[in-house]
HTML snippet that shows the backbone in 3Dmol.js (N, CA, C, O; Angstrom):
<script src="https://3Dmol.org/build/3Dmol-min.js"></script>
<div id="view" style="width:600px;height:400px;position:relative"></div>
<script>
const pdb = `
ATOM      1  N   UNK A   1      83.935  11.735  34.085  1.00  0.00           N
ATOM      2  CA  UNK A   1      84.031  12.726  35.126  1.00  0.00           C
ATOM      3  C   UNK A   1      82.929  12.492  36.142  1.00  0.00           C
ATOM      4  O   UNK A   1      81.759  12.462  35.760  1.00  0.00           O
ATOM      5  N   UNK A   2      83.249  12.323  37.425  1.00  0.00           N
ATOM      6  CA  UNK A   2      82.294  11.859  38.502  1.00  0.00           C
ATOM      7  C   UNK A   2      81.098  13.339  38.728  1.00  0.00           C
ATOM      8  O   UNK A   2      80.031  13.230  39.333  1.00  0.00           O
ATOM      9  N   UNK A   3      81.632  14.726  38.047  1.00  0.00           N
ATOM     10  CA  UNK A   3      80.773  15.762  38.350  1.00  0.00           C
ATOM     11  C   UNK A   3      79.639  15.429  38.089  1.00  0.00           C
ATOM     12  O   UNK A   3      78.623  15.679  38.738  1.00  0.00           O
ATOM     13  N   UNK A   4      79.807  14.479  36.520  1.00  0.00           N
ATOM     14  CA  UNK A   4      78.774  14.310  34.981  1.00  0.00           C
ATOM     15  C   UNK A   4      77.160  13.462  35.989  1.00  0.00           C
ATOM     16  O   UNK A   4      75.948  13.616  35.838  1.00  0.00           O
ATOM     17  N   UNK A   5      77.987  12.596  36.966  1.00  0.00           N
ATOM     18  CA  UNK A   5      76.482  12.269  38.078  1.00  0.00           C
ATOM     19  C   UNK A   5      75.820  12.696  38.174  1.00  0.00           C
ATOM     20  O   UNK A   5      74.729  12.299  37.767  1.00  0.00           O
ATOM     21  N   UNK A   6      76.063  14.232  39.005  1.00  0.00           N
ATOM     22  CA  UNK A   6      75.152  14.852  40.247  1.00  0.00           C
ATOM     23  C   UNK A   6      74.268  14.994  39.294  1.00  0.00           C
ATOM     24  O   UNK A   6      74.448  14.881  38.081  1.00  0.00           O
ATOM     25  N   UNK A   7      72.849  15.365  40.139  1.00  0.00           N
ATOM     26  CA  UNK A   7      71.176  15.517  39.285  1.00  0.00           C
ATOM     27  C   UNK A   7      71.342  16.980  38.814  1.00  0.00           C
ATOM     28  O   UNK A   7      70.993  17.442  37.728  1.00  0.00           O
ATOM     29  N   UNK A   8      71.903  17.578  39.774  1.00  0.00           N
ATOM     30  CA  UNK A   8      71.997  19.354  39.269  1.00  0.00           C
ATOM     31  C   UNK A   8      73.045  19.312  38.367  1.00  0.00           C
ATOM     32  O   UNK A   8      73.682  20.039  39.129  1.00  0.00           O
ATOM     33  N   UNK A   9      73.806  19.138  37.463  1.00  0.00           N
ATOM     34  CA  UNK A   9      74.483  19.485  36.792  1.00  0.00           C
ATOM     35  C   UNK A   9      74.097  19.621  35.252  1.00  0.00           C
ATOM     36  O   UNK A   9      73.610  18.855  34.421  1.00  0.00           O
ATOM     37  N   UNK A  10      74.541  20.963  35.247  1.00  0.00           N
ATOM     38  CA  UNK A  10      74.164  21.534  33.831  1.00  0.00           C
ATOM     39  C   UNK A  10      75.167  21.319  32.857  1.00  0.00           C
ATOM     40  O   UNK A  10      76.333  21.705  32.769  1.00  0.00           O
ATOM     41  N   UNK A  11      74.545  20.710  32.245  1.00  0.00           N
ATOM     42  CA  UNK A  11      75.074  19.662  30.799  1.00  0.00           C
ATOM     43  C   UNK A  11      74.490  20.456  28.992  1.00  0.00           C
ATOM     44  O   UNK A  11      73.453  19.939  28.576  1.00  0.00           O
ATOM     45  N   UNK A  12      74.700  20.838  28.675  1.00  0.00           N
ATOM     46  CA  UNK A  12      74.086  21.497  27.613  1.00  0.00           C
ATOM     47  C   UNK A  12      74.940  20.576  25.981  1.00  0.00           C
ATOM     48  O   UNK A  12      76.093  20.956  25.774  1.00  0.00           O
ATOM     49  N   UNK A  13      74.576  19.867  25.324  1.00  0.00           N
ATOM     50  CA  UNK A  13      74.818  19.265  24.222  1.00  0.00           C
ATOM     51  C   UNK A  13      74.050  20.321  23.254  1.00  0.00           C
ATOM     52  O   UNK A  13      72.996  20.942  23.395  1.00  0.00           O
ATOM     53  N   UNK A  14      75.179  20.257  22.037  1.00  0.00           N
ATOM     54  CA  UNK A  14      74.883  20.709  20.490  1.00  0.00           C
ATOM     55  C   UNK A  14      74.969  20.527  19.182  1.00  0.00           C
ATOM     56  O   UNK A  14      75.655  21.235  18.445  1.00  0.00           O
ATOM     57  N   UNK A  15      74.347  19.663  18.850  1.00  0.00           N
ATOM     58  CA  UNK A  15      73.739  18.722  18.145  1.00  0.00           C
ATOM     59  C   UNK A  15      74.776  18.692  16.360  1.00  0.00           C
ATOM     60  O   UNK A  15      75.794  19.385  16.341  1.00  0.00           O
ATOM     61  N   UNK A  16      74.649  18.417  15.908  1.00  0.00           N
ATOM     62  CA  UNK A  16      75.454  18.303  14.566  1.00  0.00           C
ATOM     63  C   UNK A  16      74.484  19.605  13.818  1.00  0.00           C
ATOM     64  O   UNK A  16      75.072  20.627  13.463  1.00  0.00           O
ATOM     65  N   UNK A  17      72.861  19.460  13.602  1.00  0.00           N
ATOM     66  CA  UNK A  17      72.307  20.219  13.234  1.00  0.00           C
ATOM     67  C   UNK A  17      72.322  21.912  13.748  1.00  0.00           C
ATOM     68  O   UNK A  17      71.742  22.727  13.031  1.00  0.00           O
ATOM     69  N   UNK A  18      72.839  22.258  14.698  1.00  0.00           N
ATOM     70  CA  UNK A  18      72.685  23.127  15.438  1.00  0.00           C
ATOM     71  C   UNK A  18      71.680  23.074  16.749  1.00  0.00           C
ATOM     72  O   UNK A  18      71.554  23.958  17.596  1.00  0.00           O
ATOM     73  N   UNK A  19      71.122  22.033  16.701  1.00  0.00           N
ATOM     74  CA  UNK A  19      69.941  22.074  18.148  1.00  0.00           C
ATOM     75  C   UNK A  19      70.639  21.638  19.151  1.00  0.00           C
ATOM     76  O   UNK A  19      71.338  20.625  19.198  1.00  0.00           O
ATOM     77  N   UNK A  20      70.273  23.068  20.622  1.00  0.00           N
ATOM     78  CA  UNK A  20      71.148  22.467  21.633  1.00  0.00           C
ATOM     79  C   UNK A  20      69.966  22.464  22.259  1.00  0.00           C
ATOM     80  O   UNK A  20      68.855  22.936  22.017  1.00  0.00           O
ATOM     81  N   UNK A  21      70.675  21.527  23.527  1.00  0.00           N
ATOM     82  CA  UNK A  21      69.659  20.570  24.818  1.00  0.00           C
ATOM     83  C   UNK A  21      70.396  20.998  25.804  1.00  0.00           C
ATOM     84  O   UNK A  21      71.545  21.435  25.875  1.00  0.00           O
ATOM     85  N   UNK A  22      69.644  20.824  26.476  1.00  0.00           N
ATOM     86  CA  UNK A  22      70.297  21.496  28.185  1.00  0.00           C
ATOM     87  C   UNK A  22      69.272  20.286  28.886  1.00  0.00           C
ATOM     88  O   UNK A  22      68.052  20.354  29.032  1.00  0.00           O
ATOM     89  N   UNK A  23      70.021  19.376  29.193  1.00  0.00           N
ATOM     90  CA  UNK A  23      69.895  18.279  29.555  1.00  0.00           C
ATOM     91  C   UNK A  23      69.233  17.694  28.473  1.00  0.00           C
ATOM     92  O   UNK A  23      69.671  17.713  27.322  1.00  0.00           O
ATOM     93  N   UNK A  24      68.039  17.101  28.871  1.00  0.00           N
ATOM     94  CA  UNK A  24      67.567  16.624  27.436  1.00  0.00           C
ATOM     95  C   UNK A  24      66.440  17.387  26.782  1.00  0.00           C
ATOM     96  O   UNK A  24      65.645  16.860  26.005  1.00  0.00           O
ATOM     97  N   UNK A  25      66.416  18.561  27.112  1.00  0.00           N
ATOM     98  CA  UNK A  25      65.307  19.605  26.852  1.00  0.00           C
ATOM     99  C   UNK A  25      65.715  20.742  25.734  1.00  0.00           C
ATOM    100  O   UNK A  25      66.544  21.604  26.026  1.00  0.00           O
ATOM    101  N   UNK A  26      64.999  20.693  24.251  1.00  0.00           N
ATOM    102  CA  UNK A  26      65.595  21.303  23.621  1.00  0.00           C
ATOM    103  C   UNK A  26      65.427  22.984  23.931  1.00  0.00           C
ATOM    104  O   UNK A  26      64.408  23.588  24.269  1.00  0.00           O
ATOM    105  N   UNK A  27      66.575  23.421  23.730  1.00  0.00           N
ATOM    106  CA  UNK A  27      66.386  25.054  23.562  1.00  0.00           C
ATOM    107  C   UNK A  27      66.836  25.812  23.378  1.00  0.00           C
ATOM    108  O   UNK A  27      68.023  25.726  23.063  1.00  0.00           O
ATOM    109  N   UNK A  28      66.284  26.887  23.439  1.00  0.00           N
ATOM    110  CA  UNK A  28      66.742  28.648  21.928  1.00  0.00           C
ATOM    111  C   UNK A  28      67.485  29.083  23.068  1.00  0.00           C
ATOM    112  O   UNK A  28      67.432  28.527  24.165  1.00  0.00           O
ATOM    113  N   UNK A  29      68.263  30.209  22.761  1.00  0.00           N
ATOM    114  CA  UNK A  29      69.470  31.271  23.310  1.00  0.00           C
ATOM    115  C   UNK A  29      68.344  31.935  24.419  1.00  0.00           C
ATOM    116  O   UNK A  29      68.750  32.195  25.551  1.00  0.00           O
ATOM    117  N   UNK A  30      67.172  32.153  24.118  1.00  0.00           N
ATOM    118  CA  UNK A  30      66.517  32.874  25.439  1.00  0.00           C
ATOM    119  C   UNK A  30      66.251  31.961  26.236  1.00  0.00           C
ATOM    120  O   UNK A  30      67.109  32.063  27.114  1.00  0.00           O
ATOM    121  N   UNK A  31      65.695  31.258  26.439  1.00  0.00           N
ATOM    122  CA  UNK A  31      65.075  29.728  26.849  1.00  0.00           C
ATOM    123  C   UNK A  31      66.138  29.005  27.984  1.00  0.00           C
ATOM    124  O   UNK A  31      65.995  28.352  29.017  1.00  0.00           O
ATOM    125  N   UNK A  32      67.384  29.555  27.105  1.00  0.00           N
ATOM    126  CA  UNK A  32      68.576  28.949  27.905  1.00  0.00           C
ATOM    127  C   UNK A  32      68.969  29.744  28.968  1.00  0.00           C
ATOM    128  O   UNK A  32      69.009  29.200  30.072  1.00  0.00           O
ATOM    129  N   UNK A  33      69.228  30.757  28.888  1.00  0.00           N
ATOM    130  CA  UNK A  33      69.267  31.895  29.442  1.00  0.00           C
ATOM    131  C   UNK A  33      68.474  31.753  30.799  1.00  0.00           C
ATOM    132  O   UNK A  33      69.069  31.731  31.876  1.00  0.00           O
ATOM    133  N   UNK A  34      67.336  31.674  30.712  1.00  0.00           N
ATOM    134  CA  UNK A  34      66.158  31.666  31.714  1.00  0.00           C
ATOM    135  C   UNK A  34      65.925  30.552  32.389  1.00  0.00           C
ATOM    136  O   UNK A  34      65.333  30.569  33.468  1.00  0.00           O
ATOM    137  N   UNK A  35      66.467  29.213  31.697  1.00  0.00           N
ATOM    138  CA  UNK A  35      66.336  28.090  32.126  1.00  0.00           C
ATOM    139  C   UNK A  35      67.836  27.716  33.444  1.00  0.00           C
ATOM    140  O   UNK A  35      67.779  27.142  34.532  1.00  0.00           O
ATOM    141  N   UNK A  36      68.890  28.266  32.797  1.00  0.00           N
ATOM    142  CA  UNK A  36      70.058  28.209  33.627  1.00  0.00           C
ATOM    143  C   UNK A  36      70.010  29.029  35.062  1.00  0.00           C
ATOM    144  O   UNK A  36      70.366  28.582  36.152  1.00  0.00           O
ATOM    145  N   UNK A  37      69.389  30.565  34.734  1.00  0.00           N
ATOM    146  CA  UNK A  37      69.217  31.447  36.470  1.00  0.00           C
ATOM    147  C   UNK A  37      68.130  30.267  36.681  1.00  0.00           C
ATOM    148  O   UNK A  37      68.870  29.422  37.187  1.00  0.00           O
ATOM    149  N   UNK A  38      67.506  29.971  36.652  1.00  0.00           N
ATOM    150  CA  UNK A  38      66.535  29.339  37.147  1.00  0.00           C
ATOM    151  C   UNK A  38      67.060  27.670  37.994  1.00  0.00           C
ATOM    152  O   UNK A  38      66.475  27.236  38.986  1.00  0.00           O
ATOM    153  N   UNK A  39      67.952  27.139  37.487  1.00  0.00           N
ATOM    154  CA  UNK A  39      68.285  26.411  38.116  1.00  0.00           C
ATOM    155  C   UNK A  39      69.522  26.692  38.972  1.00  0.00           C
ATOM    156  O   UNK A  39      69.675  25.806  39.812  1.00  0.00           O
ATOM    157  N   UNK A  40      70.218  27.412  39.007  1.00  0.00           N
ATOM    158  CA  UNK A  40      71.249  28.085  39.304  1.00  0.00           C
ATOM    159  C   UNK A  40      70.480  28.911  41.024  1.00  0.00           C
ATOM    160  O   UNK A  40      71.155  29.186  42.017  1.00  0.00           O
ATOM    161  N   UNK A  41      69.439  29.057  40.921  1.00  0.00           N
ATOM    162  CA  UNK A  41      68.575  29.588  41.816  1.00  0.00           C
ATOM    163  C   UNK A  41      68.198  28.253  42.685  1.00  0.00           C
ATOM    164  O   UNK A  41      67.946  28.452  43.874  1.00  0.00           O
ATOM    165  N   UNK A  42      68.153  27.247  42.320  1.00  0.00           N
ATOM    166  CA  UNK A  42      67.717  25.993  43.232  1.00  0.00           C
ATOM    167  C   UNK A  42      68.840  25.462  43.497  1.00  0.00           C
ATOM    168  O   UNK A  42      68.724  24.655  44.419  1.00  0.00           O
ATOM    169  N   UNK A  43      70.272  25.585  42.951  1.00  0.00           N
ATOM    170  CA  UNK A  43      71.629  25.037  43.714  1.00  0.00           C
ATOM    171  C   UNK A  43      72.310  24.655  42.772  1.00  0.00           C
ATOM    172  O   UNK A  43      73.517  24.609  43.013  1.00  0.00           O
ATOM    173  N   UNK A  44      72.007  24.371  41.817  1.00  0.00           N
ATOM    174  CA  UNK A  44      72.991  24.175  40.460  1.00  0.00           C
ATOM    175  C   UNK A  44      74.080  24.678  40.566  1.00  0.00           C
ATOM    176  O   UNK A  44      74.170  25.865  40.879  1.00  0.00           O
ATOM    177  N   UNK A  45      75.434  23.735  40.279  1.00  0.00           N
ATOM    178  CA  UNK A  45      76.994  24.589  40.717  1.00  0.00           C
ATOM    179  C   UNK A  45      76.976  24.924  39.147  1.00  0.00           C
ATOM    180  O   UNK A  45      76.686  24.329  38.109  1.00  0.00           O
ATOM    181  N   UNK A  46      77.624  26.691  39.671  1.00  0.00           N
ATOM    182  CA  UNK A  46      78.099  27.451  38.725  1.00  0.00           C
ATOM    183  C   UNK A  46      78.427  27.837  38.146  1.00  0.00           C
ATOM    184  O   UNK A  46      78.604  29.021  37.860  1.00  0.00           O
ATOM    185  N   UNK A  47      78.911  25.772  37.219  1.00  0.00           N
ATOM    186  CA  UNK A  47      79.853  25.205  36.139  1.00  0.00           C
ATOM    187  C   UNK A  47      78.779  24.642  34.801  1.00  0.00           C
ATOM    188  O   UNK A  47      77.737  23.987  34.799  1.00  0.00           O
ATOM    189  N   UNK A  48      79.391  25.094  34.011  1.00  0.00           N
ATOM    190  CA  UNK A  48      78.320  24.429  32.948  1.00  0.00           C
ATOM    191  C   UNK A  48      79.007  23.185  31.948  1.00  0.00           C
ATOM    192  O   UNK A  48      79.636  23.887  31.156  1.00  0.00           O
ATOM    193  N   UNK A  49      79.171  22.237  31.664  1.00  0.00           N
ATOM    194  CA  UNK A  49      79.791  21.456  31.117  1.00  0.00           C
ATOM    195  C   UNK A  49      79.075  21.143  29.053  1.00  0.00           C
ATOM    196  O   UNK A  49      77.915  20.852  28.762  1.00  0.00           O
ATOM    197  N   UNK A  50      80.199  21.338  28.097  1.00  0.00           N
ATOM    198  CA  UNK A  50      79.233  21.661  27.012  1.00  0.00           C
ATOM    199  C   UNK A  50      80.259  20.022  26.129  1.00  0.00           C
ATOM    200  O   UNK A  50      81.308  19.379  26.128  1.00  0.00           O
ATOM    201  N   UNK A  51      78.994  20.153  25.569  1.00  0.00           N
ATOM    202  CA  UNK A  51      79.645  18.772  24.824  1.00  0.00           C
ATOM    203  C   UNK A  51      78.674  19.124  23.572  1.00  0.00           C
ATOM    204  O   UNK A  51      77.445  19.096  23.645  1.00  0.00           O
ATOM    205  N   UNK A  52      79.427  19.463  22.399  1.00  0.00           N
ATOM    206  CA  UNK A  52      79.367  19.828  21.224  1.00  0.00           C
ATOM    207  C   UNK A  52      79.653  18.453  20.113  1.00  0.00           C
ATOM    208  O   UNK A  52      80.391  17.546  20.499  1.00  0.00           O
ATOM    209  N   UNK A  53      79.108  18.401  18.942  1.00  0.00           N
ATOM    210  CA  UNK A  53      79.321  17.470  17.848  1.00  0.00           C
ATOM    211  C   UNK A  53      80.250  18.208  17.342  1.00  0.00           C
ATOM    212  O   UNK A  53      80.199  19.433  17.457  1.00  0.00           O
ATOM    213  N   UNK A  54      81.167  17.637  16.752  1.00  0.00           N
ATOM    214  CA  UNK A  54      82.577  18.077  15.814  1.00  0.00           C
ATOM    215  C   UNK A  54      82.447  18.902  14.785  1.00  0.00           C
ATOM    216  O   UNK A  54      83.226  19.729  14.312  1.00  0.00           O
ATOM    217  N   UNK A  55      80.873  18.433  14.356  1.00  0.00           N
ATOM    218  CA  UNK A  55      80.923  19.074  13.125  1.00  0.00           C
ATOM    219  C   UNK A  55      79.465  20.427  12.983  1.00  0.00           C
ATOM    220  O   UNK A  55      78.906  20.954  12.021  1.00  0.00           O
ATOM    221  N   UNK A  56      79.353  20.521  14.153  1.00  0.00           N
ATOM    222  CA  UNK A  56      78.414  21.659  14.882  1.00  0.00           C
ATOM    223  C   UNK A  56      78.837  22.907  14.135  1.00  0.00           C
ATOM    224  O   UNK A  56      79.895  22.504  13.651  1.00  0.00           O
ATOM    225  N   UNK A  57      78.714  24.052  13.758  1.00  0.00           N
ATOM    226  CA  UNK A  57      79.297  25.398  13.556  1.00  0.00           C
ATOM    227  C   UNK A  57      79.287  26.026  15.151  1.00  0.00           C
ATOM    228  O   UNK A  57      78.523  25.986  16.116  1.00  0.00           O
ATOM    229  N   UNK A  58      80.327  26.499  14.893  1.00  0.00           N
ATOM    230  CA  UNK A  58      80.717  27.965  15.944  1.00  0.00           C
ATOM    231  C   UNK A  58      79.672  28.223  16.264  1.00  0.00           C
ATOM    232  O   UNK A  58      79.253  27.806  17.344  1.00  0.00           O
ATOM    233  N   UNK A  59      78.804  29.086  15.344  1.00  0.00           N
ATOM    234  CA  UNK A  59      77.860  29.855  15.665  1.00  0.00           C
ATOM    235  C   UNK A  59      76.666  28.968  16.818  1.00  0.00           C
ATOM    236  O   UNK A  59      75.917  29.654  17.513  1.00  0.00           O
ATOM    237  N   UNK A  60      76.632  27.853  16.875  1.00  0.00           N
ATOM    238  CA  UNK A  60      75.588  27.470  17.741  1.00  0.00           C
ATOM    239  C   UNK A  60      77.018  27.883  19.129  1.00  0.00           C
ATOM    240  O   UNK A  60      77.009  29.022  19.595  1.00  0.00           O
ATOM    241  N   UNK A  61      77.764  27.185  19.472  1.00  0.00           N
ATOM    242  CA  UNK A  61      78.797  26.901  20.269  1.00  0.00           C
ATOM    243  C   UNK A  61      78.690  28.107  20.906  1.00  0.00           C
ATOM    244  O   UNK A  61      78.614  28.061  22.134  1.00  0.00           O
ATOM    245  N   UNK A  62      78.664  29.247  20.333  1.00  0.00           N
ATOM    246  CA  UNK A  62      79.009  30.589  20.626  1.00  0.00           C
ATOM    247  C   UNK A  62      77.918  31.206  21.237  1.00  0.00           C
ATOM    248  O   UNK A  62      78.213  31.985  22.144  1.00  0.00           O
ATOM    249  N   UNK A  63      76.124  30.990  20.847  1.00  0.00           N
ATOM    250  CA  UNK A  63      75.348  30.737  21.697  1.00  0.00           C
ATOM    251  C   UNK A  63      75.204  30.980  22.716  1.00  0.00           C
ATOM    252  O   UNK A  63      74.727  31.943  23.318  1.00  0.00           O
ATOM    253  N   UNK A  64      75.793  29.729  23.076  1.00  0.00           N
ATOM    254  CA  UNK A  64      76.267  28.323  24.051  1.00  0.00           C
ATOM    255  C   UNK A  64      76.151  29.522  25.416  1.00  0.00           C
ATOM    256  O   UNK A  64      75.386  29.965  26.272  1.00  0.00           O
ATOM    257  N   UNK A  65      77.754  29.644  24.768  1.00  0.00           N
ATOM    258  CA  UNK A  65      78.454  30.574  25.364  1.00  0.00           C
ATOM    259  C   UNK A  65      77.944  31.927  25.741  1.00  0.00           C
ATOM    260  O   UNK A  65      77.949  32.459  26.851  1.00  0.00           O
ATOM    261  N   UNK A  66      77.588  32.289  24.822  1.00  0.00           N
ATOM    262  CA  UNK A  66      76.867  33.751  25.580  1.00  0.00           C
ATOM    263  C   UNK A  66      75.329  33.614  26.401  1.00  0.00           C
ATOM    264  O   UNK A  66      74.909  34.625  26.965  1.00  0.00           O
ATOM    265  N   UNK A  67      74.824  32.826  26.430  1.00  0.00           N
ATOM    266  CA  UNK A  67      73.801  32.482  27.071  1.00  0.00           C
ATOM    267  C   UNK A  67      74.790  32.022  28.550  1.00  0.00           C
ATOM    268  O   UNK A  67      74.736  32.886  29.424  1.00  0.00           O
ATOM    269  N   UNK A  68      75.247  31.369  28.733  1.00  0.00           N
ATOM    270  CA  UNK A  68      76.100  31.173  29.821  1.00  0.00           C
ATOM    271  C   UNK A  68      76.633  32.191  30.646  1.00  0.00           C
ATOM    272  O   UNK A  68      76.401  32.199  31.855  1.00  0.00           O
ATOM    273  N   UNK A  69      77.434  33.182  30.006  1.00  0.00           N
ATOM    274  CA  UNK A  69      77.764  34.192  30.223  1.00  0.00           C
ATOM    275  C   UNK A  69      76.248  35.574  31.037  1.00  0.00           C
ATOM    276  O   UNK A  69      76.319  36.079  32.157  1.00  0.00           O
ATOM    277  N   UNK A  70      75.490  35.729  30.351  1.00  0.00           N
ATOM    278  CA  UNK A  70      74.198  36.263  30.883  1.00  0.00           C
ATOM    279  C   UNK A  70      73.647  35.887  31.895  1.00  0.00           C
ATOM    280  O   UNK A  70      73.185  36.732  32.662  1.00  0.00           O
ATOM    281  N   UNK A  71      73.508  34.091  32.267  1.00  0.00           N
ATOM    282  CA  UNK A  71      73.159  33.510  33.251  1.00  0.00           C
ATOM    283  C   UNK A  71      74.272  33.555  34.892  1.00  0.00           C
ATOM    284  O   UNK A  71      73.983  33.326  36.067  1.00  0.00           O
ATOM    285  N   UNK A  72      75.438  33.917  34.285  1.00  0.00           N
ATOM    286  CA  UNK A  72      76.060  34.078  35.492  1.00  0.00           C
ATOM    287  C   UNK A  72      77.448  33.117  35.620  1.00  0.00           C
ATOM    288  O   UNK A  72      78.341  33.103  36.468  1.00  0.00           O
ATOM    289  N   UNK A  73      77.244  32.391  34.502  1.00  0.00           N
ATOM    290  CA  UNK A  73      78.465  30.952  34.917  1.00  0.00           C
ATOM    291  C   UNK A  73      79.653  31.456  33.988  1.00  0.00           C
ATOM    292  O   UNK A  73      79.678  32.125  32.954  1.00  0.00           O
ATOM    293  N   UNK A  74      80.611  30.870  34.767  1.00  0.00           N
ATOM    294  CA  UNK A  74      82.068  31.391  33.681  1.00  0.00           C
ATOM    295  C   UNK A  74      83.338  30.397  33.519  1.00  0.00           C
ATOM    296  O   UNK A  74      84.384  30.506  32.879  1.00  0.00           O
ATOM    297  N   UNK A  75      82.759  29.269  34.456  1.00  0.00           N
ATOM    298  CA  UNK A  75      83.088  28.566  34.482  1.00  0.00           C
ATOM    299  C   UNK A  75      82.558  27.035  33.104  1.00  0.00           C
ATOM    300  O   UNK A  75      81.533  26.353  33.105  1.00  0.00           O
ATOM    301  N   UNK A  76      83.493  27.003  32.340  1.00  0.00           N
ATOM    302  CA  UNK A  76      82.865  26.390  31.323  1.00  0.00           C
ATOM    303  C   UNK A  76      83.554  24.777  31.149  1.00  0.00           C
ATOM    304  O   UNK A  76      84.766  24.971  31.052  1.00  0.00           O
ATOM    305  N   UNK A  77      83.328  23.541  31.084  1.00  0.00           N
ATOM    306  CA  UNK A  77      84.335  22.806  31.000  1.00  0.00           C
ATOM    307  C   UNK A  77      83.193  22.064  29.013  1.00  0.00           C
ATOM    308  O   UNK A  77      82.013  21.882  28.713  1.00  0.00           O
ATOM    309  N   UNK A  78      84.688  21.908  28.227  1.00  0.00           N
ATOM    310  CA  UNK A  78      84.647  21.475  27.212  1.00  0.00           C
ATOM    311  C   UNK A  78      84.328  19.839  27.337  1.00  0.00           C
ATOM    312  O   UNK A  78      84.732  19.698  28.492  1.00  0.00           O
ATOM    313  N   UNK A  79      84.019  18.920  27.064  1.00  0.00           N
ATOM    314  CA  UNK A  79      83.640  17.701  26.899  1.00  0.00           C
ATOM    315  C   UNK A  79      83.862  17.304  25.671  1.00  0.00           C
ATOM    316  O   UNK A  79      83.249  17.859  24.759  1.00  0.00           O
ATOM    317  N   UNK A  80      84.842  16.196  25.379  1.00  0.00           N
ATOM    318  CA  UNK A  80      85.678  15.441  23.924  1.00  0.00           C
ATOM    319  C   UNK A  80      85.239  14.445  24.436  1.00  0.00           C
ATOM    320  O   UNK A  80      85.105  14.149  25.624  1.00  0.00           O
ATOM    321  N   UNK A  81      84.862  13.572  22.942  1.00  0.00           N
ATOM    322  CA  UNK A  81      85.569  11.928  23.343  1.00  0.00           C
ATOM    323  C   UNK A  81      86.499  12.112  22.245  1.00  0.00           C
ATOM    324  O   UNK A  81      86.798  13.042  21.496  1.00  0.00           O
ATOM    325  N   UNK A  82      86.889  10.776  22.425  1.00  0.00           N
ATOM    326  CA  UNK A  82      88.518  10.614  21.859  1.00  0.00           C
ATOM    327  C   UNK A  82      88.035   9.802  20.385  1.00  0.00           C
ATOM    328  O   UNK A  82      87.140   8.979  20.193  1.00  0.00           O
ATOM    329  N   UNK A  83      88.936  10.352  19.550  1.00  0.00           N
ATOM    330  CA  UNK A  83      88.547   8.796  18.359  1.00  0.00           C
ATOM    331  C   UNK A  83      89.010   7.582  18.450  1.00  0.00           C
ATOM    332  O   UNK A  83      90.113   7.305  17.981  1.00  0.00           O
ATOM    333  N   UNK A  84      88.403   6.867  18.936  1.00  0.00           N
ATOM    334  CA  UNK A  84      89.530   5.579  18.501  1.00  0.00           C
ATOM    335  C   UNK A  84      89.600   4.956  17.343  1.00  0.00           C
ATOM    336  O   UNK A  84      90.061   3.815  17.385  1.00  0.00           O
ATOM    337  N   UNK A  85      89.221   5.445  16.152  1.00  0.00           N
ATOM    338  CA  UNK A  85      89.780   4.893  14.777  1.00  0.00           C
ATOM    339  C   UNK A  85      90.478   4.976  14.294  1.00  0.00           C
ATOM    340  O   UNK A  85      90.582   4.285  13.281  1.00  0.00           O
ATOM    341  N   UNK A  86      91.602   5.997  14.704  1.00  0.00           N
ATOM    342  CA  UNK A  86      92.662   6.268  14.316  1.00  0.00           C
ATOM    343  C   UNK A  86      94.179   5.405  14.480  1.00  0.00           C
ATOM    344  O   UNK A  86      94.664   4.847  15.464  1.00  0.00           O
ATOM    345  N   UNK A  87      94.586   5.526  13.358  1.00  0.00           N
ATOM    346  CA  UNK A  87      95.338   4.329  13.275  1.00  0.00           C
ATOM    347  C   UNK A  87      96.591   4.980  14.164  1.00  0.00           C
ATOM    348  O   UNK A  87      96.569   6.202  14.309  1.00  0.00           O
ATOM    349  N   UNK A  88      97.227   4.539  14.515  1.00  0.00           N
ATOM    350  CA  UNK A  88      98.769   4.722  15.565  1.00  0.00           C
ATOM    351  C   UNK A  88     100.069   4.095  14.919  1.00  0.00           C
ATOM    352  O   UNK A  88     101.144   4.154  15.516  1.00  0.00           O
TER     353      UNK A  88
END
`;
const viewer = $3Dmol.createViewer("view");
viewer.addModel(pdb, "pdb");
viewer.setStyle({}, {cartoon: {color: "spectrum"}});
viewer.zoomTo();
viewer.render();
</script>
């Protein structure tokens, strides 16, 4: 996705363990919260893009999500890769 470029784009990964990064900066549900108005305040578009490990629990994911939600964005796009080990 050509969005995945721009320097402002908020990217938040969540880790297999439960640790999420918002870019490459680890951090807690408040942290995130504060970190997102905050960039969102310097021009950050008002999309957050989340790319989760498969085997992550909900409960971080959900987080995710409500920290997002507080910060203002509602716009959420999911991020997969595909398997290719799968036989056809």
């Amino acid at each position: 996705m050509r969005d995945l470029d721009r320097d402002d784009v908020l990217l938040v990964s969540i880790a297999r363990d439960g640790m999420i990064y918002l870019g490459s900066d680890q951090m807690n549900e408040t942290g995130m919260v504060e970190n997102l108005r905050l960039r969102l305040d310097h021009g950050a578009e008002r999309k957050l893009y989340v790319q989760a490990d498969g085997r992550a629990r909900y409960l971080s994911v959900s987080k995710v999500l409500d920290a997002a939600s507080a910060a203002g964005i509602y716009q959420i796009a999911f991020l997969v890769d595909q398997r290719k080990d799968i036989p056809r």
